[in-house]
C-alpha positions as CSV (number, residue, x, y, z in Angstrom):
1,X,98.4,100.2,-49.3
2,X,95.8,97.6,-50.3
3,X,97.4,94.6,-48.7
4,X,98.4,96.5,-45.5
5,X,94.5,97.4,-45.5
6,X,93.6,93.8,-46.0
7,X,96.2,92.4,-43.6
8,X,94.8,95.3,-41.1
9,X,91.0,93.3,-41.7
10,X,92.4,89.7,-41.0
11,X,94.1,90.9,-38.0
12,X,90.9,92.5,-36.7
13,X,88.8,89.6,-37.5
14,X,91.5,87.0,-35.9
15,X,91.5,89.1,-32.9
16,X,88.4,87.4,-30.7
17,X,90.2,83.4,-31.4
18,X,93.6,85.0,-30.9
19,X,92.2,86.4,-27.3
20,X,90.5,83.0,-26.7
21,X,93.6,81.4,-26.8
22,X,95.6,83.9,-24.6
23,X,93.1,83.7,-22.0
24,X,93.1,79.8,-22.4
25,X,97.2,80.2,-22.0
26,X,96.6,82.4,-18.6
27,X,94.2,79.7,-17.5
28,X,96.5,76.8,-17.7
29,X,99.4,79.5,-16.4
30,X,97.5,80.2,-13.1
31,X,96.6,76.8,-12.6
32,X,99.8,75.5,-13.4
33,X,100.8,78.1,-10.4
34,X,98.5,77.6,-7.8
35,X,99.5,73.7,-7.6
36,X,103.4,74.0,-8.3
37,X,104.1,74.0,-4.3
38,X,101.7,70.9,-3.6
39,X,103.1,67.2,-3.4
40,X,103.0,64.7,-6.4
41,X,99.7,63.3,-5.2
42,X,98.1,67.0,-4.4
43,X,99.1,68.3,-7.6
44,X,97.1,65.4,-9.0
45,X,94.3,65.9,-6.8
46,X,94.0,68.9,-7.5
47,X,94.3,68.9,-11.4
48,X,91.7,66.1,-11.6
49,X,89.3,68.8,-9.3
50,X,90.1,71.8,-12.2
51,X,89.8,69.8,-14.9
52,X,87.2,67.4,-14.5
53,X,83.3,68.3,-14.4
54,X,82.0,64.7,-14.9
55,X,80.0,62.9,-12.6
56,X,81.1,63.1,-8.5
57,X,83.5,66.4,-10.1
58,X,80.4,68.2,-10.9
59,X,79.7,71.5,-9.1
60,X,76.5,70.6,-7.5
61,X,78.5,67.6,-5.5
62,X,79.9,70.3,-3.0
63,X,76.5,71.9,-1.9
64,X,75.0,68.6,-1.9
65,X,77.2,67.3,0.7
66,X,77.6,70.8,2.6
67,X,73.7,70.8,3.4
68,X,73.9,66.9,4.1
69,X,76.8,67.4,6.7
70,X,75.0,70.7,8.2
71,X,71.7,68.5,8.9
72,X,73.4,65.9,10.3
73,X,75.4,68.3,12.4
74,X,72.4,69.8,13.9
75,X,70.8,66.3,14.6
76,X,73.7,65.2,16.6
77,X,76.3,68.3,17.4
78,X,80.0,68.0,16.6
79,X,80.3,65.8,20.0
80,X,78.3,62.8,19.4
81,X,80.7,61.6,16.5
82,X,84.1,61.0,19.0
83,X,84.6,57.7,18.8
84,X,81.0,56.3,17.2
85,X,81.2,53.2,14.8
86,X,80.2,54.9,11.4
87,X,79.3,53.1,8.3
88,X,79.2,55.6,4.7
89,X,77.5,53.7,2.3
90,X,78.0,54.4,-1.7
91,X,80.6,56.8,-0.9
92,X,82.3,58.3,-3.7
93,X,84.6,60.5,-2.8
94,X,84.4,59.5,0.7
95,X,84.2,63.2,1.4
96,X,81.1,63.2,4.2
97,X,82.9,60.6,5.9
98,X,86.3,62.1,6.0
99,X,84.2,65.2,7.4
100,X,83.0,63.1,10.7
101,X,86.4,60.6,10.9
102,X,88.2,64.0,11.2
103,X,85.8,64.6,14.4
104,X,87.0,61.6,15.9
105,X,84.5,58.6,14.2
106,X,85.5,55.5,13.2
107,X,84.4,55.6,9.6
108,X,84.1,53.2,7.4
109,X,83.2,54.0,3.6
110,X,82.0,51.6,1.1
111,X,82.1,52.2,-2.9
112,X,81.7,50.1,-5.9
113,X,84.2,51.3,-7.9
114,X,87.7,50.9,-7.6
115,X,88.7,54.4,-9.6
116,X,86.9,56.1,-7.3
117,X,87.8,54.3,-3.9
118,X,91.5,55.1,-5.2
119,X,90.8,58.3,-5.5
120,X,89.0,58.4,-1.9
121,X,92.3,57.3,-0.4
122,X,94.8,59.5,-1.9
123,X,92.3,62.0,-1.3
124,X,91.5,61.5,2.5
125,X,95.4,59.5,3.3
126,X,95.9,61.8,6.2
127,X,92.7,61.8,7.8
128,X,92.4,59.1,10.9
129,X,90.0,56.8,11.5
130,X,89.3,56.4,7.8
131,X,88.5,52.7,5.9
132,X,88.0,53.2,2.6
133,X,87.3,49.9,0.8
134,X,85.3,48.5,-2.6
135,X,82.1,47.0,-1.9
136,X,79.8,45.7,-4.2
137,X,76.6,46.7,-2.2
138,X,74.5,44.5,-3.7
139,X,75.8,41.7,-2.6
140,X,76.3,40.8,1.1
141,X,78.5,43.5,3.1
142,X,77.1,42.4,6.4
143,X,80.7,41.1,7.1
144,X,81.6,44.4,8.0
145,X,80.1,44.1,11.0
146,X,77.6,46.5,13.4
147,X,77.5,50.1,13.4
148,X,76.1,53.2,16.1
149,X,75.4,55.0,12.4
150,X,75.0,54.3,8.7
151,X,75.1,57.4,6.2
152,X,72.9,55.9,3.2
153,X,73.1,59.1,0.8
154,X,72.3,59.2,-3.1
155,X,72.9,55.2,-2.9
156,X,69.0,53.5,-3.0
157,X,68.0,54.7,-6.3
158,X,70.9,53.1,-8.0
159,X,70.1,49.5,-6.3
160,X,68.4,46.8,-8.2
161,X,68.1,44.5,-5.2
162,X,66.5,47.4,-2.5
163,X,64.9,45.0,-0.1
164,X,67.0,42.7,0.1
165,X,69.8,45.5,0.7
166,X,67.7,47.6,3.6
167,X,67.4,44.3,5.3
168,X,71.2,43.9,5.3
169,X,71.5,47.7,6.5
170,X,68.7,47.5,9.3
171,X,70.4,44.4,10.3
172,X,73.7,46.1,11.0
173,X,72.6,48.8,13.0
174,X,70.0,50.6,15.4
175,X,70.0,54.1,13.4
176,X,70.7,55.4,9.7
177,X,70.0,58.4,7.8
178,X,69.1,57.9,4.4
179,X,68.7,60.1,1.5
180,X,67.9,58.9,-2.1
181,X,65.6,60.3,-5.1
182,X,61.7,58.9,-5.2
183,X,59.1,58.7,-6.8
184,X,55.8,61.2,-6.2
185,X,54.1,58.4,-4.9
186,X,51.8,58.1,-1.5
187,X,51.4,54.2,-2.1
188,X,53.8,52.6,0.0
189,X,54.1,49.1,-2.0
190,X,55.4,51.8,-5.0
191,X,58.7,51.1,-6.3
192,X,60.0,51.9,-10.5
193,X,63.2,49.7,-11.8
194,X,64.6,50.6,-15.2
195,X,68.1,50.5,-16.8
196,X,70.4,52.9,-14.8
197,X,73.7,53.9,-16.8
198,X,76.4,51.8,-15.7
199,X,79.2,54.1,-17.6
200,X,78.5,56.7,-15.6
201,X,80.6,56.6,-12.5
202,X,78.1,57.7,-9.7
203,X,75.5,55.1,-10.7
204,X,75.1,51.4,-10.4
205,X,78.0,49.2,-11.1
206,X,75.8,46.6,-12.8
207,X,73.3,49.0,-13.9
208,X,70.2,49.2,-12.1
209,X,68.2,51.9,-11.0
210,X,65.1,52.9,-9.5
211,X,62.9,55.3,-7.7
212,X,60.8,54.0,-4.6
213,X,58.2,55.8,-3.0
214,X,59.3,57.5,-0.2
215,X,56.4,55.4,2.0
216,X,57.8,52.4,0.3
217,X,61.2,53.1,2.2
218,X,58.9,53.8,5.6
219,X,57.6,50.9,5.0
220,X,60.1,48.9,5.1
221,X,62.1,50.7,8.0
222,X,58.9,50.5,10.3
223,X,58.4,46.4,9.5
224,X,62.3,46.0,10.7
225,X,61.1,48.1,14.2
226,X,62.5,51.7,12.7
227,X,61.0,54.4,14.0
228,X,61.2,57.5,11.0
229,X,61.6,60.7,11.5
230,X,61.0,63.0,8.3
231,X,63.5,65.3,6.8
232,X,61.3,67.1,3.6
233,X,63.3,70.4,4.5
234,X,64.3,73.5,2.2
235,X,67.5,73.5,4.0
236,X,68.8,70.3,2.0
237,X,67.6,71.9,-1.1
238,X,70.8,72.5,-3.2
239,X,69.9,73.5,-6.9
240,X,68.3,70.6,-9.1
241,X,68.0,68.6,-5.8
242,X,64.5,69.4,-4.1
243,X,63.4,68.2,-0.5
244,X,60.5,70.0,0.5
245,X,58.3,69.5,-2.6
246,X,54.6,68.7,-2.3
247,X,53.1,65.3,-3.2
248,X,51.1,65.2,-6.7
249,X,50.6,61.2,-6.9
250,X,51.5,61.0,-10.1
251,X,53.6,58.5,-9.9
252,X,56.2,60.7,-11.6
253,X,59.7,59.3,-11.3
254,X,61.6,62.2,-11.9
255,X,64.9,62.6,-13.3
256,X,67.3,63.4,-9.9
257,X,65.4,66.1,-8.8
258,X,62.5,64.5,-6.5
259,X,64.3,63.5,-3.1
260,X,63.8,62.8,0.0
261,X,65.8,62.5,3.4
């Protein structure tokens, strides 16, 4: 009677891992599921999507980019985009530019890694009008040749070289929207560089990083004969990423948080 009593307590005691496990088993079962009818390359697609959370596979990625292509939707309508030149700069997943080559653009989309540009393209292989290519983007890219529009979003604050890169950019076309994460700054000659994290597959391939001021970035649009127009909106806010924020002038870099569009 004892040991049935004392078998009886294990078995009670065992029974929270032994339901973490069956509801790990049902997990992998309905995921297994969901992708059995997909092709080789969807099935791995989507695999990488459930089981990855690192970097461009985090959660916040899909907001981000939904409030991005909304704004840029109501700045141009889903018309303007049939057959524009469009350049995607620090692309990732390529996924904002798929969005606007599937309206009828000719995008291009630049990214410095090659695990990631692969990914792009089996990603995005059936959507026209789609150039995915590497790019280092701190070197020259001006090759590429002139565009009607260049999407520069989450890509300045993980440049060493920014000057030098915006000249390149302002030099290739007549109108860009850019996006990046500042520094609460009013001075317009402000700019922080420290050691970005070079592992980390969002960030700078040779490990750079930095957080202008967002006046800085005026700046140097308005010496290369841009004319700004100011997007600080609570409609690109998506989580940790904040756009209509009010200016201390601290000086406070921030973590990812502070940005401006």
């Amino acid at each position: 009677m004892l040991k049935k009593i004392v078998q009886a307590m294990k078995d009670i005691r065992s029974l929270p891992w032994r339901m973490d496990k069956m509801e790990r088993h049902l997990e992998r079962m309905e995921q297994i599921v969901m992708v059995a009818p997909l092709s080789p390359i969807d099935k791995h697609l989507a695999l990488q999507t459930i089981d990855r959370t690192d970097a461009l596979f985090d959660i916040s990625y899909p907001v981000w980019r939904t409030n991005l292509i909304n704004k840029l939707m109501s700045l141009y309508g889903l018309d303007w985009f049939k057959g524009k030149k469009v350049l995607e700069l620090g692309a990732g997943l390529c996924e904002i530019g798929a969005f606007f080559a599937e309206l009828g653009a000719d995008v291009t989309c630049l990214e410095g890694r090659q695990e990631t540009v692969d990914m792009a393209r089996l990603k995005h292989r059936k959507v026209p009008n789609l150039r995915i290519e590497q790019c280092d983007l701190e070197t020259d890219f001006s090759h590429y040749g002139t565009f009607d529009l260049i999407l520069h979003l989450g890509l300045l604050y993980h440049l060493g070289n920014v000057d030098e890169h915006l000249a390149i950019c302002f030099g290739m076309t007549d109108e860009m929207v850019m996006e990046t994460v500042v520094c609460d700054s009013l001075d317009p000659q402000k700019i922080v560089y420290f050691e970005g994290r070079k592992d980390v597959i969002e960030e700078s391939i040779h490990g750079a990083a930095c957080r202008p001021s967002p006046f800085y970035v005026e700046r140097l649009a308005s010496e290369a004969g841009f004319e700004m127009e100011r997007m600080f909106t609570a409609d690109l806010n998506s989580g940790y990423f904040v756009y209509d924020w009010d200016h201390k002038d601290d000086g406070n870099p921030g973590d990812f948080d502070l940005r401006r569009a």
